[in-house]
Every structure is written in C-alpha cells, then in structure tokens.
mmJSON file of the N, C-alpha and C atoms, coordinates in Angstrom:
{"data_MODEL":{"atom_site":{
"group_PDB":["ATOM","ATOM","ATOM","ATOM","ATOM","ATOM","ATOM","ATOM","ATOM","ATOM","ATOM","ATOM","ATOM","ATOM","ATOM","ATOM","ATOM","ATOM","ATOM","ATOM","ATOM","ATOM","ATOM","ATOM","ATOM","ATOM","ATOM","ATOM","ATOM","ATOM","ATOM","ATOM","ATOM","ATOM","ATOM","ATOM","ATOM","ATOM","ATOM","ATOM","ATOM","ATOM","ATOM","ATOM","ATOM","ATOM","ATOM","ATOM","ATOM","ATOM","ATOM","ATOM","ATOM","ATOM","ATOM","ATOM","ATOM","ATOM","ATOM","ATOM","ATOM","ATOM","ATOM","ATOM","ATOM","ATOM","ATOM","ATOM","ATOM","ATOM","ATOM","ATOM","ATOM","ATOM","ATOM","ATOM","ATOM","ATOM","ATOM","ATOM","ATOM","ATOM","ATOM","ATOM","ATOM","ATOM","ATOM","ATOM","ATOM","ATOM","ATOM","ATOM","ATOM","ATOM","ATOM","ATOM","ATOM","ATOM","ATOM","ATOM","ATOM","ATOM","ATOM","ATOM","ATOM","ATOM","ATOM","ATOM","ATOM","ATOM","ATOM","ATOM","ATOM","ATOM","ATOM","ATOM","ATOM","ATOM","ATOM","ATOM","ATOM","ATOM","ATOM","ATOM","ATOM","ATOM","ATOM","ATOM","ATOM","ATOM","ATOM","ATOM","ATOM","ATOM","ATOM","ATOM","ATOM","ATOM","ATOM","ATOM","ATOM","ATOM","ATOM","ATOM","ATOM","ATOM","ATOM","ATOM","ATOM","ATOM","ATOM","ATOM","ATOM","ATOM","ATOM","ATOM","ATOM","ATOM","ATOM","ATOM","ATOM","ATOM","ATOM","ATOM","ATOM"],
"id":[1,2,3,4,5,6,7,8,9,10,11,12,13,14,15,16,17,18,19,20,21,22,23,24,25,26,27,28,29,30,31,32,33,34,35,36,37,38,39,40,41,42,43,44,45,46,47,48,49,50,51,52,53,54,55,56,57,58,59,60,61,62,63,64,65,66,67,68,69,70,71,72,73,74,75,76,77,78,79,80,81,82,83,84,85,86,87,88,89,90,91,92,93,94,95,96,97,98,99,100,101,102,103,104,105,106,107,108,109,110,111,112,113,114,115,116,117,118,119,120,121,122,123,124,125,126,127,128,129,130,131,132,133,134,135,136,137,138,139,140,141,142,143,144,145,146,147,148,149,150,151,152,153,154,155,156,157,158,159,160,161,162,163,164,165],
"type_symbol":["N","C","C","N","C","C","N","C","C","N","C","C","N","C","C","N","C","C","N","C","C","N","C","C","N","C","C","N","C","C","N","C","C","N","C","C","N","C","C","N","C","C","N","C","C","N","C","C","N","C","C","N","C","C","N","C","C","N","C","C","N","C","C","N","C","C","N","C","C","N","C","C","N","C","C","N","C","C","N","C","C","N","C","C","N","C","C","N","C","C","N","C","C","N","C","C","N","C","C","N","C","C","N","C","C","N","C","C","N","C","C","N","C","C","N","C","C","N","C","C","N","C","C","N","C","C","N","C","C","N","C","C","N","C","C","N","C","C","N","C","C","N","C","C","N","C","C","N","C","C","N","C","C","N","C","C","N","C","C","N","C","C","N","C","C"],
"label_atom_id":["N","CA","C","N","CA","C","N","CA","C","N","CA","C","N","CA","C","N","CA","C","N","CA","C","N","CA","C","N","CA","C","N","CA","C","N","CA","C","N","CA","C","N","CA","C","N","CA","C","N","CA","C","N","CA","C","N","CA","C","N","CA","C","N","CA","C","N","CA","C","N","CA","C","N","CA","C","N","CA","C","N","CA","C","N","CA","C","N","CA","C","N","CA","C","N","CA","C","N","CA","C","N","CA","C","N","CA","C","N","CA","C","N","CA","C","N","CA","C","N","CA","C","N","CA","C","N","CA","C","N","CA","C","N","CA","C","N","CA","C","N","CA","C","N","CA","C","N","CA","C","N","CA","C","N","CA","C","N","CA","C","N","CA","C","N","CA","C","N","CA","C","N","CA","C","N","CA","C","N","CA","C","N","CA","C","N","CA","C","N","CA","C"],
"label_alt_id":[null,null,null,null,null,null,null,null,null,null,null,null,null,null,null,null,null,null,null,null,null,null,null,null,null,null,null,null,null,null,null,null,null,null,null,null,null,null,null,null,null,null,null,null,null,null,null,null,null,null,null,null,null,null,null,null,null,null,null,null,null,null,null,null,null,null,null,null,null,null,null,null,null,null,null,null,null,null,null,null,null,null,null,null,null,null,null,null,null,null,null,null,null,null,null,null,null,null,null,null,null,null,null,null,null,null,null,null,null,null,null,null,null,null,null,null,null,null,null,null,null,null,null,null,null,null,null,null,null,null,null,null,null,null,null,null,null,null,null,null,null,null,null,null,null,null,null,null,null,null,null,null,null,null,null,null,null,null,null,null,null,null,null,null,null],
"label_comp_id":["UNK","UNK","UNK","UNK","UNK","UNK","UNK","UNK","UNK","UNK","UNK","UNK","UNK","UNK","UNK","UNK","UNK","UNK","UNK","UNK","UNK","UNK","UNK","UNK","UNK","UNK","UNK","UNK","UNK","UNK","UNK","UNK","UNK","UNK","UNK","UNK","UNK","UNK","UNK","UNK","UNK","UNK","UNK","UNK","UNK","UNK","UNK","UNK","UNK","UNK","UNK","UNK","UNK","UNK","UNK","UNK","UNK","UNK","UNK","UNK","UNK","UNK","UNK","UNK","UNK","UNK","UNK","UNK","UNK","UNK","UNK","UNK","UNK","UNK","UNK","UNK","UNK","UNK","UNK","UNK","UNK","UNK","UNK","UNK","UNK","UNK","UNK","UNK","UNK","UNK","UNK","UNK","UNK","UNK","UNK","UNK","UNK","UNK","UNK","UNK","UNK","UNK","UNK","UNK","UNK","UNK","UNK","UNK","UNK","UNK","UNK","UNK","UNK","UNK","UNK","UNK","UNK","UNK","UNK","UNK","UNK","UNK","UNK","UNK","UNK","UNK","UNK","UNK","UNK","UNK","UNK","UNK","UNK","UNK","UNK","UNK","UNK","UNK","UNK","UNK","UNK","UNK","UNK","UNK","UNK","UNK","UNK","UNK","UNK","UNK","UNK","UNK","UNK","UNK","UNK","UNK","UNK","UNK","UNK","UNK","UNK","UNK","UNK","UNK","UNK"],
"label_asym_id":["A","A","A","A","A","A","A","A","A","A","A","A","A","A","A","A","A","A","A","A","A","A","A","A","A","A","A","A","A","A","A","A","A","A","A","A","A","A","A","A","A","A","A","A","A","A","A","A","A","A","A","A","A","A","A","A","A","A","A","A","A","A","A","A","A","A","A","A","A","A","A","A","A","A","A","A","A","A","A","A","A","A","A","A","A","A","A","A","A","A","A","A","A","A","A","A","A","A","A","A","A","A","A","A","A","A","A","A","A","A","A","A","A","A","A","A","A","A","A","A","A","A","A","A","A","A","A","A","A","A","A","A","A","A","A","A","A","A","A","A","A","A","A","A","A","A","A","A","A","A","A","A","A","A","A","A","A","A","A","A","A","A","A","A","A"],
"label_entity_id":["1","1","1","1","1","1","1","1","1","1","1","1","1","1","1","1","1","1","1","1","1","1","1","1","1","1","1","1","1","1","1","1","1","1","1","1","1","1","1","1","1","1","1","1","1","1","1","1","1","1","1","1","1","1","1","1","1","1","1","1","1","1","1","1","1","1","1","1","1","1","1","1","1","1","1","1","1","1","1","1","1","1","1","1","1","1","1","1","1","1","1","1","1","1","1","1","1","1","1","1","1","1","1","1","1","1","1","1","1","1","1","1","1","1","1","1","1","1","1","1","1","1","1","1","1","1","1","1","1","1","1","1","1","1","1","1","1","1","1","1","1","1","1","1","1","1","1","1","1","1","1","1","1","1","1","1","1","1","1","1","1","1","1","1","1"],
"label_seq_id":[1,1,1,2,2,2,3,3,3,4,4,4,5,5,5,6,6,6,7,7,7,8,8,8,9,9,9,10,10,10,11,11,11,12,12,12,13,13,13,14,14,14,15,15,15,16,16,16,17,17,17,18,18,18,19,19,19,20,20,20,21,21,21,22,22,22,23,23,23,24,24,24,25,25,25,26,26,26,27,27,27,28,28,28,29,29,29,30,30,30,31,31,31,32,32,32,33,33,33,34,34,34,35,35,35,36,36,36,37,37,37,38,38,38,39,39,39,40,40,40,41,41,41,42,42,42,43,43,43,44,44,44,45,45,45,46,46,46,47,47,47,48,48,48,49,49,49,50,50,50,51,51,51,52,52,52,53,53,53,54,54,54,55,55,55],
"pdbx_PDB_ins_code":[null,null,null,null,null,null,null,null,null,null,null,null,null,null,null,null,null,null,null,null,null,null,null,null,null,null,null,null,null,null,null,null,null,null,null,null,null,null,null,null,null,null,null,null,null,null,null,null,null,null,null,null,null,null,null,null,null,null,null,null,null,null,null,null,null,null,null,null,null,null,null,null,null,null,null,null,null,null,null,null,null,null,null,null,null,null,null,null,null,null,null,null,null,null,null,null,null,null,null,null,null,null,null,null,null,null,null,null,null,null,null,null,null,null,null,null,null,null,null,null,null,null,null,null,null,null,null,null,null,null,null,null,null,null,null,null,null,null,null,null,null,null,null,null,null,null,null,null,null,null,null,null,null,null,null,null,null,null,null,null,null,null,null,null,null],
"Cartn_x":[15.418,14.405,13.715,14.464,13.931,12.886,13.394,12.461,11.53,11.261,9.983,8.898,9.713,8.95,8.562,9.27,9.116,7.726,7.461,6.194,4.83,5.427,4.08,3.958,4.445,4.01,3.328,3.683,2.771,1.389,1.947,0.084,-0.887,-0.266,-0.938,-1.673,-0.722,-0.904,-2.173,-2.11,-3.018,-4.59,-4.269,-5.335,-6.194,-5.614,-5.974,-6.699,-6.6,-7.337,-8.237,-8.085,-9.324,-10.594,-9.845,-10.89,-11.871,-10.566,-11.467,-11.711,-11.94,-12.827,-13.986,-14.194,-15.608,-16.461,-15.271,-16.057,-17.005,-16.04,-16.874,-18.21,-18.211,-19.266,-20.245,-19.777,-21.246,-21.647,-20.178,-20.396,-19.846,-19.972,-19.215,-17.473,-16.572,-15.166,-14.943,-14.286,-13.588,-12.113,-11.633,-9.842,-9.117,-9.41,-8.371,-8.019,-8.532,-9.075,-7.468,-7.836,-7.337,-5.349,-5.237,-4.452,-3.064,-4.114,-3.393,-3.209,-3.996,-3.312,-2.363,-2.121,-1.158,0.106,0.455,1.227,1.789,0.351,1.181,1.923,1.617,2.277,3.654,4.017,5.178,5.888,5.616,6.296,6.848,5.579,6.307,7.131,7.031,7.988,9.449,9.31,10.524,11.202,10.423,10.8,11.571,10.932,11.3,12.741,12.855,13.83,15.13,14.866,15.681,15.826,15.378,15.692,16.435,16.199,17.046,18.16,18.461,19.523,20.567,20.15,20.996,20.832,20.325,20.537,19.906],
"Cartn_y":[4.084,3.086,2.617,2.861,1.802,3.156,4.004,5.432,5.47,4.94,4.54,3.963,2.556,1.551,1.856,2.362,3.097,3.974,4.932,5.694,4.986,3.831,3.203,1.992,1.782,1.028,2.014,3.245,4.231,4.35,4.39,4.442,3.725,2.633,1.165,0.9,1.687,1.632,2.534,3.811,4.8,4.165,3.787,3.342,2.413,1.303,0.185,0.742,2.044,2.507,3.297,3.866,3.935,3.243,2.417,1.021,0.43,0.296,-0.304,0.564,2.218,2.661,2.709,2.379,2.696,1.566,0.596,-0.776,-0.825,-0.277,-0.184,0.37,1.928,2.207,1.46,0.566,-0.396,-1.366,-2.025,-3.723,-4.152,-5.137,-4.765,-5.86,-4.915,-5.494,-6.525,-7.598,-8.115,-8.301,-8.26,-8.243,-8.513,-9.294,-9.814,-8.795,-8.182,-6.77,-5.707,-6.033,-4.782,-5.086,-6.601,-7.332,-7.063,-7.595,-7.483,-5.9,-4.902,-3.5,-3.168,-3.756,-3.852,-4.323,-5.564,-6.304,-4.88,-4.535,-3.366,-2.338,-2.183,-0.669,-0.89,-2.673,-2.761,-2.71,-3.313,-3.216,-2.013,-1.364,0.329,0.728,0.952,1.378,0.608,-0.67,-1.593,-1.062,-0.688,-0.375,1.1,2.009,3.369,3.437,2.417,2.565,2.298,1.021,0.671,1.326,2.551,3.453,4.5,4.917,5.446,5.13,3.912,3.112,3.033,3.036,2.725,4.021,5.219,6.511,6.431],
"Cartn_z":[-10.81,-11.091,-9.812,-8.493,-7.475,-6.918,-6.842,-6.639,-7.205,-8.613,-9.323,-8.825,-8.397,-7.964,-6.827,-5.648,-4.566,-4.617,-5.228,-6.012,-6.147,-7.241,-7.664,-6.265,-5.824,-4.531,-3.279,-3.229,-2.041,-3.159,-4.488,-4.848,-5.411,-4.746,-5.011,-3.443,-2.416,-1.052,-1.078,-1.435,-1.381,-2.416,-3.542,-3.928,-3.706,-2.775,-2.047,-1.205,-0.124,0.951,0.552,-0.42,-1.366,-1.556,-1.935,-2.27,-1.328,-0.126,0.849,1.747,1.845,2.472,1.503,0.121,-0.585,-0.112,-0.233,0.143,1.185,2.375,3.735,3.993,2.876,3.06,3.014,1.276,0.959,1.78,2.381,2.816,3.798,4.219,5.82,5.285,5.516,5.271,6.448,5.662,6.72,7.238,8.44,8.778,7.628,7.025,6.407,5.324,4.847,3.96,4.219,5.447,6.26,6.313,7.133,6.846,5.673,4.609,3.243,3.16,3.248,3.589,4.008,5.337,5.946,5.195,4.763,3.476,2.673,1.918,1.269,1.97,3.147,3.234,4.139,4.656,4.819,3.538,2.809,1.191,0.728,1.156,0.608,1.145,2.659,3.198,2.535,2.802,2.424,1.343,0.104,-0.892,-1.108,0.062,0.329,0.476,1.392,2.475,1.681,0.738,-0.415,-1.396,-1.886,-2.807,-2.192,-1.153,-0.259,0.019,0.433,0.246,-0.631,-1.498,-2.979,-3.957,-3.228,-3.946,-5.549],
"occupancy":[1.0,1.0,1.0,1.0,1.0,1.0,1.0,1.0,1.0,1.0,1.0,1.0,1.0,1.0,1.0,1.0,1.0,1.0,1.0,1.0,1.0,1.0,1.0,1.0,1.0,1.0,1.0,1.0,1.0,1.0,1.0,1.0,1.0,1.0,1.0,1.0,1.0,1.0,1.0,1.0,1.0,1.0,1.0,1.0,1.0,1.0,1.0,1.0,1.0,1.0,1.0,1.0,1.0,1.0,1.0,1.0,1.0,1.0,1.0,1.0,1.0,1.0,1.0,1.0,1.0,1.0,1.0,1.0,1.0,1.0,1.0,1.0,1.0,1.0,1.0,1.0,1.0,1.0,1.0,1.0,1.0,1.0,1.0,1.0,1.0,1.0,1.0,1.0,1.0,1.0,1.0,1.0,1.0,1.0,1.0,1.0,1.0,1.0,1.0,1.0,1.0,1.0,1.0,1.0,1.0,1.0,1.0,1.0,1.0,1.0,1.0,1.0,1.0,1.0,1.0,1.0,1.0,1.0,1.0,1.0,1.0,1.0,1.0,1.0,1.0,1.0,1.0,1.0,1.0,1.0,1.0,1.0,1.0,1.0,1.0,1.0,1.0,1.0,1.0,1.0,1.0,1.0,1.0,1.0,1.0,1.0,1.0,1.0,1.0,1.0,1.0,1.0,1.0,1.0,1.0,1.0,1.0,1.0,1.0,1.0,1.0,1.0,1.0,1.0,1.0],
"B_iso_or_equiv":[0.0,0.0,0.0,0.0,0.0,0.0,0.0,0.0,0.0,0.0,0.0,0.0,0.0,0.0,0.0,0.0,0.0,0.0,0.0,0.0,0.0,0.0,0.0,0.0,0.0,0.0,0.0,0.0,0.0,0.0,0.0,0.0,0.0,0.0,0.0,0.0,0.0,0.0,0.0,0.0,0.0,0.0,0.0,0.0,0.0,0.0,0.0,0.0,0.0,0.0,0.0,0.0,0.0,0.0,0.0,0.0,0.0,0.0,0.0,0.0,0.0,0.0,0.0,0.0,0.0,0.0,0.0,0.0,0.0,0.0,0.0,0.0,0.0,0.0,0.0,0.0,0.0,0.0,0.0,0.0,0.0,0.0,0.0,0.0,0.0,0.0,0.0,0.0,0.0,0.0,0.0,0.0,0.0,0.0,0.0,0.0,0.0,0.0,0.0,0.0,0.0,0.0,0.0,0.0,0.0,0.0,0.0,0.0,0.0,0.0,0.0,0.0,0.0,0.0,0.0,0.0,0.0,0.0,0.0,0.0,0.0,0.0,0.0,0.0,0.0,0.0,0.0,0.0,0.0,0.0,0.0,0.0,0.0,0.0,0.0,0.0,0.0,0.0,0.0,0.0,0.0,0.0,0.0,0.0,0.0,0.0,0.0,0.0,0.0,0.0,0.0,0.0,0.0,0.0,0.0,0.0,0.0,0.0,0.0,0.0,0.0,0.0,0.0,0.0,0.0],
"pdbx_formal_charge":[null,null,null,null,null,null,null,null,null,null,null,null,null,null,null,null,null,null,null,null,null,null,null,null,null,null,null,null,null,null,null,null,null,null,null,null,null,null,null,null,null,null,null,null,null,null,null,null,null,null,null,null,null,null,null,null,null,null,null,null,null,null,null,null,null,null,null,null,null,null,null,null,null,null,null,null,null,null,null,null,null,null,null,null,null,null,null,null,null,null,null,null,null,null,null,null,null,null,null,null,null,null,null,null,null,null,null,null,null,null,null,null,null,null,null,null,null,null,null,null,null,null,null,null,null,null,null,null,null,null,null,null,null,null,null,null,null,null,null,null,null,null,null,null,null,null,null,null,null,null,null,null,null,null,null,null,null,null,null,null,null,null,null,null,null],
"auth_seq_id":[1,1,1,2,2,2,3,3,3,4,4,4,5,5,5,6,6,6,7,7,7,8,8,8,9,9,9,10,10,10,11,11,11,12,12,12,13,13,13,14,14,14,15,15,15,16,16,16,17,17,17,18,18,18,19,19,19,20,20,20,21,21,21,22,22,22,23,23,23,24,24,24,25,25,25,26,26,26,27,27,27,28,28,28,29,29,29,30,30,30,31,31,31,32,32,32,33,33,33,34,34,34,35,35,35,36,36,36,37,37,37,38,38,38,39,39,39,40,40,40,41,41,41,42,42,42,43,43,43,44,44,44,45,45,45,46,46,46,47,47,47,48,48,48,49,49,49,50,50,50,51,51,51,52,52,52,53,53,53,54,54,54,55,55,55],
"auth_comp_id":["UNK","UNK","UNK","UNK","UNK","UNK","UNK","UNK","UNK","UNK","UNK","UNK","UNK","UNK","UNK","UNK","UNK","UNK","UNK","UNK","UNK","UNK","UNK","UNK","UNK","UNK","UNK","UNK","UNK","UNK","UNK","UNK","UNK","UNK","UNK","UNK","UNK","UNK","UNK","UNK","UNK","UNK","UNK","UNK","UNK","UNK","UNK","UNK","UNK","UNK","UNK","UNK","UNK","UNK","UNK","UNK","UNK","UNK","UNK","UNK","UNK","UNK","UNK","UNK","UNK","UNK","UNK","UNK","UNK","UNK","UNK","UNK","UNK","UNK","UNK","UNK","UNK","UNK","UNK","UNK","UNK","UNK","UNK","UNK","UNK","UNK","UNK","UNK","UNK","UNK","UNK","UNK","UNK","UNK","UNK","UNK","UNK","UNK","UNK","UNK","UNK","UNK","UNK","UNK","UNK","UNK","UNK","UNK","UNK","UNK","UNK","UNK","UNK","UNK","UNK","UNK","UNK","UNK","UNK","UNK","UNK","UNK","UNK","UNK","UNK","UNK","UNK","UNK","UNK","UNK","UNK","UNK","UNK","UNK","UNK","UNK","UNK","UNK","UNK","UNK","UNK","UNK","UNK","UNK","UNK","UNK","UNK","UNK","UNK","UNK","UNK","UNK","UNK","UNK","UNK","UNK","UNK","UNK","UNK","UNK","UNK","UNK","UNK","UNK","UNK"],
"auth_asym_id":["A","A","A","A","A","A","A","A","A","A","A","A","A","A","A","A","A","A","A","A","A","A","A","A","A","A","A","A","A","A","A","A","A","A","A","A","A","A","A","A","A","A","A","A","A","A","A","A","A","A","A","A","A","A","A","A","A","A","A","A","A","A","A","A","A","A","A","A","A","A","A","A","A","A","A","A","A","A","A","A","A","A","A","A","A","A","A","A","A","A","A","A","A","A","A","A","A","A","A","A","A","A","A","A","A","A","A","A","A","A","A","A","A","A","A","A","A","A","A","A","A","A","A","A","A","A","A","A","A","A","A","A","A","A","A","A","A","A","A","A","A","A","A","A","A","A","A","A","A","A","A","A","A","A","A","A","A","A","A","A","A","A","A","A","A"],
"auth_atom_id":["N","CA","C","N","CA","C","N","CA","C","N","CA","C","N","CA","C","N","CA","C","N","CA","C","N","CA","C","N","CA","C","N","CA","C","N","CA","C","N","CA","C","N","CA","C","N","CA","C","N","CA","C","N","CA","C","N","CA","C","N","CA","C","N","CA","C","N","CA","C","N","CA","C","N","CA","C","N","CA","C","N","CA","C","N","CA","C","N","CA","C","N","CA","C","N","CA","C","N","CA","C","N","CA","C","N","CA","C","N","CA","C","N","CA","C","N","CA","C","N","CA","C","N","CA","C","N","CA","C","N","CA","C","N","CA","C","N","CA","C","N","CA","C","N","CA","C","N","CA","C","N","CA","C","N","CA","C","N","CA","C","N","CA","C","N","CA","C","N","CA","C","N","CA","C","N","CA","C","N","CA","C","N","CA","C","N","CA","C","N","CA","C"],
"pdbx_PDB_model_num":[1,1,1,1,1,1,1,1,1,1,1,1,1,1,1,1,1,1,1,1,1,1,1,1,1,1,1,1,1,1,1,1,1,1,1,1,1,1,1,1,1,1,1,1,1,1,1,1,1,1,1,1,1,1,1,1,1,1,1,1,1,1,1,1,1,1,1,1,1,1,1,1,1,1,1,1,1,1,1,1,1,1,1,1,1,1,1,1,1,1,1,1,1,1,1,1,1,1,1,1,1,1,1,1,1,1,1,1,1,1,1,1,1,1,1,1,1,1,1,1,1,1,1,1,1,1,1,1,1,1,1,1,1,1,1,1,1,1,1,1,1,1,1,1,1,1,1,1,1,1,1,1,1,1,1,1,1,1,1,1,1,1,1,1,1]
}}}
C-alpha cells in the first residue's frame, strides 16, 4: 500500500512540473510556485524511502 502511495506522490510530483512549466510558458511564475514544488518532491522522496523501509 505505501508503494502505492509512494507512486501516486512521484506523479503528483511529475504532474505538478507539468503544470508549472505550461504555466511559465504563458505567465510569468512566481518562487513560491516553485517552493511548493519543492514541498512535493521532499514528500516523495519521504514517502519512497518509507515504502522501502517497511518492504
């Protein structure tokens, strides 16, 4: 299950950078954008690391 969640958090990560490279094209992003990106992709890892963990 945590391998699941593990999954849907890299493609929540991946779809987020998605997002905000379309954005960029249109509009000008700001840090904080980027920031909260950041947020996610400690999470993921976090979450990685913990499915790993606990097999």
């Amino acid at each position: 299950m945590k391998i699941a969640l593990a999954l849907l958090a890299w493609a929540a990560v991946l779809a987020g950078a998605w997002v905000i490279w379309m954005a960029s094209q249109l509009y000008q992003v700001g840090p904080g954008v980027f920031g909260t990106e950041a947020l996610a992709v400690v999470f993921a890892v976090w979450m990685t690391l913990e499915a790993r963990k606990c097999g």
